[in-house]
C-alpha positions, 0 to 999 in steps of 0.5 A: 358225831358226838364229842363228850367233854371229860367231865361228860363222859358216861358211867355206861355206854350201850351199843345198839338201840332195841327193846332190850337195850332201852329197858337196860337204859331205863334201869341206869337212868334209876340207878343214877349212872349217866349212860350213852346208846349208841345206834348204828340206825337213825332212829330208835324203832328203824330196825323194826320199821324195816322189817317185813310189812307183816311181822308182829311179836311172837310173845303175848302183849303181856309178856313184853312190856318195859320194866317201867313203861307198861303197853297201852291197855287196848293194844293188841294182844300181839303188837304190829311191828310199826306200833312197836317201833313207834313205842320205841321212840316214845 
């Protein structure tokens, strides 16, 4: 568990720890507003990492990068679930 002193406390809290979240995250960070993620799993990718062995993204590579971290070059078009849970924790 985590204890916050009250001069620590954040402007944003953020459940959950998805691709969505982290891009919200990144925006805080450039606004300047001190943010905390909380994640039910271990480790930021772990929800992907347990899916099935299989799974890729259904939208083209292009369509999906973070707003201030854009995908390798020569990924694939359609990115393998563990590379994008590896991205994740990047």
């Amino acid at each position: 568990m985590l204890f916050l002193s009250n001069s620590a406390q954040p402007t944003v809290m953020i459940i959950g720890a998805g691709q969505s979240v982290l891009m919200l995250a990144a925006c805080s960070k450039l606004l300047g507003l001190s943010t905390l993620i909380v994640n039910k799993n271990q480790q930021t990718g772990d929800s992907w990492q347990k899916r099935y062995h299989s799974l890729c993204l259904h939208n083209p590579i292009w369509a999906d990068h973070f707003p201030y971290m854009s995908y390798p070059d020569n990924w694939p078009i359609y990115i393998p679930k563990d590379k994008l849970a590896g991205w994740f924790e990047y």
